[in-house]
N, C-alpha and C positions, 0 to 999 in steps of 0.2 A: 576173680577175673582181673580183679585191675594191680593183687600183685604179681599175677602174673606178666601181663604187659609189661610192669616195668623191670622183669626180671628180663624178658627177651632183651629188652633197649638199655641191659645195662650199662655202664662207662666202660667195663674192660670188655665188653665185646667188641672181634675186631668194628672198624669204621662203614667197609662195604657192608655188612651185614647188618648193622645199626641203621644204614642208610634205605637201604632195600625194605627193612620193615617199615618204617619209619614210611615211605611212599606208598609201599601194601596199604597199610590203616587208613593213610588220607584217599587213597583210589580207594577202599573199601567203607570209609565216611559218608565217599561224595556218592557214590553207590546206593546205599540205603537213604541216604536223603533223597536222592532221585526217586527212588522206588516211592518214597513216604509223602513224595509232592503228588506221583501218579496216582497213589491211591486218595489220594486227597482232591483230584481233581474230580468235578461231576460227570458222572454215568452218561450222561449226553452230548457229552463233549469228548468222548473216549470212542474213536473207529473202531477198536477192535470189539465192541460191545453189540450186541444184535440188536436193528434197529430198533426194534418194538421197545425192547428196554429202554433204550436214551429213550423215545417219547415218552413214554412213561413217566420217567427219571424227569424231564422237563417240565412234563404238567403239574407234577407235584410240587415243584417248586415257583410256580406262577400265583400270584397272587390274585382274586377275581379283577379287577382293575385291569392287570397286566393281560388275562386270559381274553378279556371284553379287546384289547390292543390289537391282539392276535391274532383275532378274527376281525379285521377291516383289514382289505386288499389296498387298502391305502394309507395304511395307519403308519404313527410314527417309532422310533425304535425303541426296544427295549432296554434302555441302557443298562439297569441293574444287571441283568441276564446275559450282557452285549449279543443282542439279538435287533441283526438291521433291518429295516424293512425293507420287503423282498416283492416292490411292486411289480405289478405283470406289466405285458406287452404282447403287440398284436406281429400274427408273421403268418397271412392267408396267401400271401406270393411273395412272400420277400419278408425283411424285418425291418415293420417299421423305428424308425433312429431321426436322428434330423444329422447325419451325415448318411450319404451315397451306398445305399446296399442294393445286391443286386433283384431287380426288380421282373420276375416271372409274368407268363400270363394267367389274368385272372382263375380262380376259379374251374368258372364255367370252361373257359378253357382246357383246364388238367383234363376235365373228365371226358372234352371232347377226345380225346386221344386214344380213351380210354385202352390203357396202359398203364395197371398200377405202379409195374416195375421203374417206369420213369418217373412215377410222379413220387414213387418213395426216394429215387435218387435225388428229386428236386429237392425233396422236405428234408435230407438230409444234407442238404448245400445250406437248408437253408438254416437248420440248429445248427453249420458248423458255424455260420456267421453268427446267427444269436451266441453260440459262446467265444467265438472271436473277440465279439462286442464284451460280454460277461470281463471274460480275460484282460482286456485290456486296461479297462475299471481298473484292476485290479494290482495290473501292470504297473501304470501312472491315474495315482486316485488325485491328483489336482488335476487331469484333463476336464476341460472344459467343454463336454459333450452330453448329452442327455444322456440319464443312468435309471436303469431299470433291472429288474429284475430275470428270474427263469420260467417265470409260469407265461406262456404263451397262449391269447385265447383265439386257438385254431385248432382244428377248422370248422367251419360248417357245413353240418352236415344238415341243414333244413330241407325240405324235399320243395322242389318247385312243380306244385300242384295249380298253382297261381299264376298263369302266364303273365299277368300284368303285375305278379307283386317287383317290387323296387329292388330287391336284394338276389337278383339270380344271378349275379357277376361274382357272387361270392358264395355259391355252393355247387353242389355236383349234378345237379339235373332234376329228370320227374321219378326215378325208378328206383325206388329201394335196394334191387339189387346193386346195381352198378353205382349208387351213392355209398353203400357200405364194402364195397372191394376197392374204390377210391379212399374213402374213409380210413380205412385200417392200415394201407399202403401209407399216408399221409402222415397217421400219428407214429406209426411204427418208426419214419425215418424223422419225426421228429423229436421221440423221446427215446430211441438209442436202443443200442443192444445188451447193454453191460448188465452184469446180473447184480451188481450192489449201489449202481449208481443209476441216476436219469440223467438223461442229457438235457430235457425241460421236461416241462411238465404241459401235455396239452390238454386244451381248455374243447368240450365240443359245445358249441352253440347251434341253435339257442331249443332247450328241452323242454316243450315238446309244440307239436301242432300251430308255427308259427310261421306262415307265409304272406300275412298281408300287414301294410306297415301304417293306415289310415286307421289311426285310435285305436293302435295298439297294446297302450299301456294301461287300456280299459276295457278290451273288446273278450269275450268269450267266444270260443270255437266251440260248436257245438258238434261232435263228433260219437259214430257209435262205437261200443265196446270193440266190435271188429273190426271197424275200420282202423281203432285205435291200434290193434294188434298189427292186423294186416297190412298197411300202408304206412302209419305214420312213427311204427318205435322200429322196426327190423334191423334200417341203418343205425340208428344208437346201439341199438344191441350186441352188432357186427366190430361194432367199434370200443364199444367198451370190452365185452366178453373176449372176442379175439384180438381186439388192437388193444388193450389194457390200458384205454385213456383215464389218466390219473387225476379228470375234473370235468366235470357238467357243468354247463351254464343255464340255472332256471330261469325262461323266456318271463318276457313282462306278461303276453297274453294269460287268462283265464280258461279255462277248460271244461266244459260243462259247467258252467259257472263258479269252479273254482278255483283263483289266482294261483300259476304253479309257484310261486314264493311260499305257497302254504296248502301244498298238495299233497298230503301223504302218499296216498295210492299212486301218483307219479315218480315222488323225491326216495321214496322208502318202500314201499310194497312192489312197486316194478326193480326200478334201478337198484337198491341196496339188497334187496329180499332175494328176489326172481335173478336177478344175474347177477348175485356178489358182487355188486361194485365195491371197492373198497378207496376209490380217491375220496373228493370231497365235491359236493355241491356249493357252486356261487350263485349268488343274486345276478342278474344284469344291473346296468347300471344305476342306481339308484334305485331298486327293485323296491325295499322295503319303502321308501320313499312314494315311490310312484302306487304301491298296492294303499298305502293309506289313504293319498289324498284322488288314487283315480279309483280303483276298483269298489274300494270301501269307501269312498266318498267322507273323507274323516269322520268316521262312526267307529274308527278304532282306533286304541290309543296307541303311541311307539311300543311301549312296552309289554302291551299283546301281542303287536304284530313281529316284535322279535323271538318275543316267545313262540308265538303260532309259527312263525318260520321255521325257526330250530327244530322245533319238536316235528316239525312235518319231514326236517331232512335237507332244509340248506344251511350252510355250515358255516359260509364265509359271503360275508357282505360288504355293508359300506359306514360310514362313518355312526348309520344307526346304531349297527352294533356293538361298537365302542361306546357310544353316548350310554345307549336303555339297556345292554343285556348286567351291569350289576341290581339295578333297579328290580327287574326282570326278577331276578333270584330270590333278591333280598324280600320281594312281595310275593314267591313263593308261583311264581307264574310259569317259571322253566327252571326244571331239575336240574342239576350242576351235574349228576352223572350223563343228560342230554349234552349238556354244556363240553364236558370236560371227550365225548366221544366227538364233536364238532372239529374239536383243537386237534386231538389224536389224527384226524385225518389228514389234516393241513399241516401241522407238525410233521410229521411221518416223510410228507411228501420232501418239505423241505431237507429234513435229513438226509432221504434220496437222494437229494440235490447236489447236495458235498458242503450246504449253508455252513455246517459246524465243522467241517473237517478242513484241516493244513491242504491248499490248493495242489500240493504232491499226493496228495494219496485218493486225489480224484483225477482217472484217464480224461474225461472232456478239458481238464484246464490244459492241459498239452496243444489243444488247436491253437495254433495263430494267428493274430487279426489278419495277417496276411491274406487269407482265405476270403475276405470280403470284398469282392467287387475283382473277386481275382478274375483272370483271363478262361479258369477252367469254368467257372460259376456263367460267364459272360455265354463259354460256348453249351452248356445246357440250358442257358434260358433263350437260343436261336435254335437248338431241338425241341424244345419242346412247345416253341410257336409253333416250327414244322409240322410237328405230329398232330398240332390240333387245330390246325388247318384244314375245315372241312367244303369240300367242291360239289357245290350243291345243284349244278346244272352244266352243263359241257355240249350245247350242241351242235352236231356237224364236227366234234372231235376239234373244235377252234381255242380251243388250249392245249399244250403251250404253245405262248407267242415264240416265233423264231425271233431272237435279237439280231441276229446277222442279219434279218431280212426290213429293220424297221428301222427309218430315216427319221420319221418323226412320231412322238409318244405323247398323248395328252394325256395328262393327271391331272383330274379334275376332280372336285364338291368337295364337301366343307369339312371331313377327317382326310384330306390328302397331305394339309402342310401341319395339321395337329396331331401331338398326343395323347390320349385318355389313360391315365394310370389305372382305374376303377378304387373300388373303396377300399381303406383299411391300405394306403399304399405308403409306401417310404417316399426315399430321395431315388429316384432313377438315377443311373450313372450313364449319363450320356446316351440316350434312349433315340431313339429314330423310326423317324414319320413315314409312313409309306412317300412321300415324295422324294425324301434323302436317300429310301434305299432303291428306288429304284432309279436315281443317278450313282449313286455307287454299285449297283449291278448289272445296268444297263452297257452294250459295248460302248467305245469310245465315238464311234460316229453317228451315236443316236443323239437327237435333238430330243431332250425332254421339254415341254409346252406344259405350261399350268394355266388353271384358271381354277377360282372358287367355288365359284356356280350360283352357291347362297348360305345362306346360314341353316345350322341344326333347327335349332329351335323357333317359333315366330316369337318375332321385336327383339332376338336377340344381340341385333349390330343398333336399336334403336339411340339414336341421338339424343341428350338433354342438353337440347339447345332454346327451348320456349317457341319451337316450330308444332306443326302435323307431325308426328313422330311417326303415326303410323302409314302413313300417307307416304311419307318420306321411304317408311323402310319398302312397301310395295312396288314403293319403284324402283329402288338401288336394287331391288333382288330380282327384281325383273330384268334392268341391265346386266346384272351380271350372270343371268339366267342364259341370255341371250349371247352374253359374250363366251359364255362357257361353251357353247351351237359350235360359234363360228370357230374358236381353237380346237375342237371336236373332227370338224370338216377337212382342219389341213389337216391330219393326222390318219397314219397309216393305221392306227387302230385307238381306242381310246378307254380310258380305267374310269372309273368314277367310283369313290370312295364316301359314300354316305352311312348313315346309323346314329345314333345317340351319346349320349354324355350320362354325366354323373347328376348333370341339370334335366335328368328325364326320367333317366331310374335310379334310383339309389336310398340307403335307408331313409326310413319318414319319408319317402317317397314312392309311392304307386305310378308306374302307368294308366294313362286314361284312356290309354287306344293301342293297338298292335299294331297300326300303320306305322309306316314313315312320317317320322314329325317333321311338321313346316315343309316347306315346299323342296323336299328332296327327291321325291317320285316326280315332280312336274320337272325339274332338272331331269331326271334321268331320261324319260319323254324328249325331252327335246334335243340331248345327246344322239339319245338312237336315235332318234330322225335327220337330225346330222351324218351318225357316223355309224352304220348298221354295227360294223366289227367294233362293239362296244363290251366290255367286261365290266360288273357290281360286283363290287366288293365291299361287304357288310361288314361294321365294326361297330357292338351292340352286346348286350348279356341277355336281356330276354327275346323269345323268338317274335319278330317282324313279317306279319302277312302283305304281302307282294304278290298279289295274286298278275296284278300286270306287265310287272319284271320278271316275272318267274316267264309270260306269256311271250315278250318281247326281246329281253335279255340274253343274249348269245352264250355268257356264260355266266354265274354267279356262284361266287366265294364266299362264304361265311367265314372272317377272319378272328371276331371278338374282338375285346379287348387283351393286346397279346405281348404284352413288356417289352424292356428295354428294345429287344431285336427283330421286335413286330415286322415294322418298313422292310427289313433285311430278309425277313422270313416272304413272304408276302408278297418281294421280288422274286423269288428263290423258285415259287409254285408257280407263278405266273411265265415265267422264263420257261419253267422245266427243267430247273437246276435241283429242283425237288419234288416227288412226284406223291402229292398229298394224300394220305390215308385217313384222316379224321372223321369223326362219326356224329352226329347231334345225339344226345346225351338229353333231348328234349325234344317233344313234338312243335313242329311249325304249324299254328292252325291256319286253314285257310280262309277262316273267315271270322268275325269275331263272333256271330251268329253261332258259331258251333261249340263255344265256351257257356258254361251252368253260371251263376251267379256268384261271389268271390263268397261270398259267406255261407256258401255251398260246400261242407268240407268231407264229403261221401263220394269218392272219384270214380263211382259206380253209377254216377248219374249223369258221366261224361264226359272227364276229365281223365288228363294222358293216354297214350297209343291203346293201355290196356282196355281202355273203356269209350275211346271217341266216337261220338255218332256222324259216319262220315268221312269223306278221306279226306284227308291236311294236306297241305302246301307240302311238306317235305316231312318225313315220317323218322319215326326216333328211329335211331342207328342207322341213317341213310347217311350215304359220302360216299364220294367217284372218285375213279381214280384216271390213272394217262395209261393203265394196262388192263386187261379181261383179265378176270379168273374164272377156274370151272371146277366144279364141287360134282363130286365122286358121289359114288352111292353112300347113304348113309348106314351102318352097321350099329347093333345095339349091342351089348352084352347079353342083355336075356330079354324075353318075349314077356314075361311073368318075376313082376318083384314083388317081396313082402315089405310093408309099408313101415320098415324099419330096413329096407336094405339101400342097396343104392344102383344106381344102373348106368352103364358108361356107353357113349355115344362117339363113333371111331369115324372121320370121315378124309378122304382124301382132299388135298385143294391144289390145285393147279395154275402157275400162270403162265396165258395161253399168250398174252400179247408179245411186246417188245419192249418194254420196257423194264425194269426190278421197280417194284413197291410193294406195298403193304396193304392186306387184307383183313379186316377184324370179323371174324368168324363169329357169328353169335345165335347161339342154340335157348328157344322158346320155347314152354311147354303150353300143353291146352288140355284141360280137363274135359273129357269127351259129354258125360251124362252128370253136371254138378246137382249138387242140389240147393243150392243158393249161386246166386246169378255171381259168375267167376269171369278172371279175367279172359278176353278175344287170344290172346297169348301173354306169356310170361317170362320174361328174360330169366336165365337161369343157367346161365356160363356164358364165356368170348373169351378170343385168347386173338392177340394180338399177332398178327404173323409177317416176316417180311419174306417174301419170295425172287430170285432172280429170273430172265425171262426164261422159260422152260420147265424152271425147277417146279416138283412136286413134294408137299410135306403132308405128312398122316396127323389130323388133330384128333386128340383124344380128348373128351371133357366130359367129367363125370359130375352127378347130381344124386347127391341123398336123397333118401324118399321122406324125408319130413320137409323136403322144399315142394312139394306136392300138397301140402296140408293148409290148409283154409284154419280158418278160427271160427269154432263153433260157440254161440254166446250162448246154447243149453248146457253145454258141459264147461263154460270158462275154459277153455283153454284149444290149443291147436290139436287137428286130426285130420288124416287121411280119408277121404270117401275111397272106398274099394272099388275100382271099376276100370275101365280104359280109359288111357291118356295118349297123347300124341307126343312125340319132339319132333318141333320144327329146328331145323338150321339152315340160315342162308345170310347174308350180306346186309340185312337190314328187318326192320317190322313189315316191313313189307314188301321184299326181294327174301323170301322164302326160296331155296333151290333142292332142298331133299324133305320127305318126310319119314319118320319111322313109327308105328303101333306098338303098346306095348298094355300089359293090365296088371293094374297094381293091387294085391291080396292080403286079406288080414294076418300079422303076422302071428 
């Protein structure tokens, strides 16, 4: 070969010819060195490689040390490997940053809308920002901005069974159903659509049976096998199996007295077994930390409790398992093939991620930070206040207020000139207070009037001045109880803005009552006595019993806690600039006398619409509107289904008033003849609908016959009782407008 070569390039051949080979050979050199560098480079670091391989290809090359790295969600990099650490971040209405992202309403809020379609457009405002943020990193790596990773841990999906527990601003309601069509909408526009890449990776918290936050990094729920089925996994399940969430978050709580840090039958015989999950399991925060020193009362050593972790099925922790899982091994405590399927899950994920691949050959690096706090993000977080906007009293039709007709406007109590971000929030970008917006959307010849009224909480204006503090504060709140009367009085109509803080409910924090805290009902009291044309307007995450406001209050609005464009929104329904469709997503009890005891966790004993003894203040899926609708006959598909089929439910909706808004249609089932005591009804479809005034639209909403099926704890598993069922549909749990019979047969 080589004399040949030099016979091509010999001297007497002409020059171009000499030349032209002479270029051939170096392009065909540089060629095969190219080739001899790709194939030399590792299997994990090669896109065109199917992922399972690079993880594979990666774990093999990890040393125990390095693999113990791997798994802490906050560990530091691997440099031999250049593998960076890939910490999380929280994004339940926005992403938190410490610069200005757009800042949604709570939670509780999304699901008031209940509207998955908007709330999957929010979730994906709101991963385009999380990789705006990613991108930017990436852009300029000397910015000087707090840097995090793609695993986001949202959302929660915990069920608020728990009217007093602290965390209802940051989940979807009391109903299984309508938490897991929220749920899936949420992660689905959070982790993208692309078939080789995620956009993040969502986290769902917290798994399992976790609604009360008073020692709960010790506490055991004691729950039955069906309950467990029927009420407290359906949403996980919705969300995982159909929204394809690529991480769980194991709660601190205990479970029949076994911590889910180290629950098999939760982490791996439900979740990995029963529904293929295939992300990875985390600890909460300091899980393995807090199951030693609270659950196990140090009677176990780290290096059980990492072993017992793993082996039960959570994958990814905290600094423990960096410290004890070589120890772990090396003592023969936890198998390396447990070990090494831990890494594959969180590995895998991150490859998803685009961690190992050239920023060009993943579509999400394309978003630009631009997108952050953009104008378009601003105007879905002032729709989707809108939508979840729920008008929980309206009487004599005294909203909307006419602006043209009103000289003078009092805003008054103690969330008119504040904001409440709720938990788990960013940087708002310029956010506004129901007082601000309703001077920006008030006409020009209205006199806006404010007064305080008092404070949220009691002693919370309390002075350290070495006085009577409290003495003191009884009386400033008294004055300005009083003075809030007389700004009431001059006023053609008056708002009062009361509810809670983050200082009332919020994590490691319970409610200790459903009232109005501190003296915000006696405020309200002596406004309407002032000023009959008075409107409440509630801003709050867990439901508020007002049985006296509900009595005396002309109208009341349940606003929540509602982001950036709250104020704006808020004027927007009050005015009639907007004409509110939102729905409670939670029952309002009317008394506290009607709630079971928190450590009660069998919601067949009296807990949510499905099961209350009694009628509540305002009933799950209850919300008014500024126009009538009117519901057709109800039509079924068939009289007779096999309890494997499914049965569709056709019904006309009409609106009758004058105005265009929106109606949420929501179809209940009831099992006629059960044999274990079942739910009073059970949501089991809604579709969001917006109508103009006249227009009439046909909904259709169809229900599998295994949404019919209870859990029987002699057979382990879910079944159909054969017999007759009802569909209820109408407007609310309790604005029922058509019925239809039907009997469900073995199939």
């Amino acid at each position: 070969m080589l004399l040949f070569l030099r016979s091509l390039l010999a001297p007497n051949r002409p020059h171009a010819a000499r030349t032209f080979l002479t270029e051939f050979f170096i392009c065909a050199a540089l060629a095969f060195r190219a080739m001899a560098q790709e194939s030399s480079k590792p299997l994990y670091l090669d896109p065109a490689q199917p992922v399972e391989k690079r993880t594979r290809d990666l774990i093999s090359r990890l040393t125990l040390e390095e693999k113990a790295t791997l798994l802490n969600h906050n560990g530091p990099d691997v440099d031999r490997l250049g593998i960076k650490s890939d910490k999380w971040n929280q994004c339940l209405h926005g992403v938190c940053w410490d610069r200005p992202t757009t800042m949604f309403p709570v939670s509780i809020a999304m699901a008031a809308t209940w509207n998955p379609v908007l709330v999957h457009e929010e979730a994906t405002a709101i991963s385009d920002e999380a990789r705006g943020i990613y991108n930017l990193w990436h852009q300029q790596p000397d910015l000087k901005a707090q840097h995090k990773g793609l695993i986001y841990r949202a959302p929660v999906i915990n069920i608020s069974r728990n009217p007093y527990w602290g965390r209802i601003n940051e989940c979807f309601g009391e109903d299984p159903f309508l938490t897991g069509r929220i749920g899936v909408a949420y992660v689905q526009g959070l982790q993208g659509n692309d078939a080789k890449y995620l956009k993040l990776a969502s986290t769902l918290k917290h798994y399992a049976v976790n609604n009360v936050e008073k020692d709960r990094q010790k506490l055991s729920a004691t729950v039955s096998e069906r309950m467990l089925y029927e009420y407290w996994l359906p949403h996980f399940r919705d969300c995982v199996v159909e929204g394809g969430a690529q991480s769980v978050m194991a709660s601190y709580n205990a479970i029949n007295g076994v911590p889910s840090n180290i629950n098999p039958l939760m982490l791996t015989d439900i979740l990995k077994h029963q529904w293929g999950f295939e992300g990875f399991v985390v600890s909460d925060l300091g899980g393995v930390n807090t199951m030693v020193k609270g659950h196990m009362k140090g009677n176990m050593s780290y290096e059980e409790a990492v072993a017992q972790s793993l082996k039960a099925g959570c994958d990814f922790s905290d600094d423990e398992y960096m410290k004890y899982i070589p120890a772990a091994v090396r003592q023969g405590l936890l198998p390396e093939d447990r070990l090494n399927d831990a890494l594959y899950r969180v590995l895998h994920d991150r490859i998803r991620l685009g961690d190992f691949d050239a920023p060009e050959m993943v579509p999400y690096s394309r978003i630009s930070p631009s997108v952050i706090c953009s104008a378009e993000h601003r105007a879905l977080a002032l729709k989707t206040a809108r939508e979840a906007m729920v008008l929980l009293q309206n009487h004599d039709d005294f909203l909307p207020l006419d602006k043209t007709k009103l000289k003078r406007l009092a805003v008054i109590g103690p969330h008119a000139a504040m904001f409440t971000a709720g938990g788990y929030s960013g940087q708002p970008d310029r956010p506004v207070n129901p007082l601000q917006g309703f001077k920006n959307r008030a006409d020009s010849g209205t006199e806006i009037l404010y007064a305080k009224g008092c404070e949220i909480a009691p002693g919370s204006n309390r002075r350290n001045n070495g006085g009577n503090s409290t003495q003191e504060t009884v009386s400033d709140e008294t004055a300005l109880i009083k003075a809030a009367a007389e700004t009431a009085r001059q006023a053609d109509a008056a708002i009062v803005f009361v509810g809670t803080t983050l200082a009332i409910e919020n994590e490691g924090r319970d409610r200790t009552s459903l009232a109005l805290p501190g003296r915000q009902e006696e405020l309200i009291e002596a406004v309407v006595a002032a000023n009959p044309k008075t409107v409440v307007v509630l801003l709050n995450a867990g439901p508020l019993a007002t049985p006296w406001v509900k009595e005396h209050a002309k109208a009341i609005l349940e606003a929540w806690w509602n982001g950036e464009e709250g104020g704006e929104a808020i004027a927007d329904v009050l005015f009639g600039d907007y004409n509110p469709g939102g729905r409670l997503p939670l029952t309002v009890y009317a008394s506290e006398n009607q709630v079971p005891p928190q450590d009660e966790y069998d919601v067949t004993k009296g807990f949510t619409y499905m099961y209350l003894d009694g009628k509540p203040l305002f009933a799950f899926g209850h919300g008014l509107s500024y126009t009538k609708f009117e519901y057709g006959k109800l039509a079924l598909s068939d009289q007779h289904i096999a309890t494997n089929g499914q049965i569709t439910a056709t019904i006309d909706i009409t609106n009758s008033g004058q105005r265009e808004g929106d109606e949420v249609v929501q179809l209940y089932i009831r099992e006629v003849k059960p044999v274990v005591k079942r739910p009073a009804e059970e949501l089991r479809g809604f579709q969001r609908i917006h109508l103009k005034p006249g227009e009439t639209r046909k909904v259709t909403l169809t229900m599998p016959g295994e949404k019919l099926a209870f859990y029987d704890e002699t057979i382990h598993a879910f079944r159909v009782n054969p017999g007759p069922f009802q569909i209820l549909v109408g407007a609310a749990s309790d604005d029922i407008r058509a019925k239809a019979d039907f009997e469900v047969a073995l199939k």
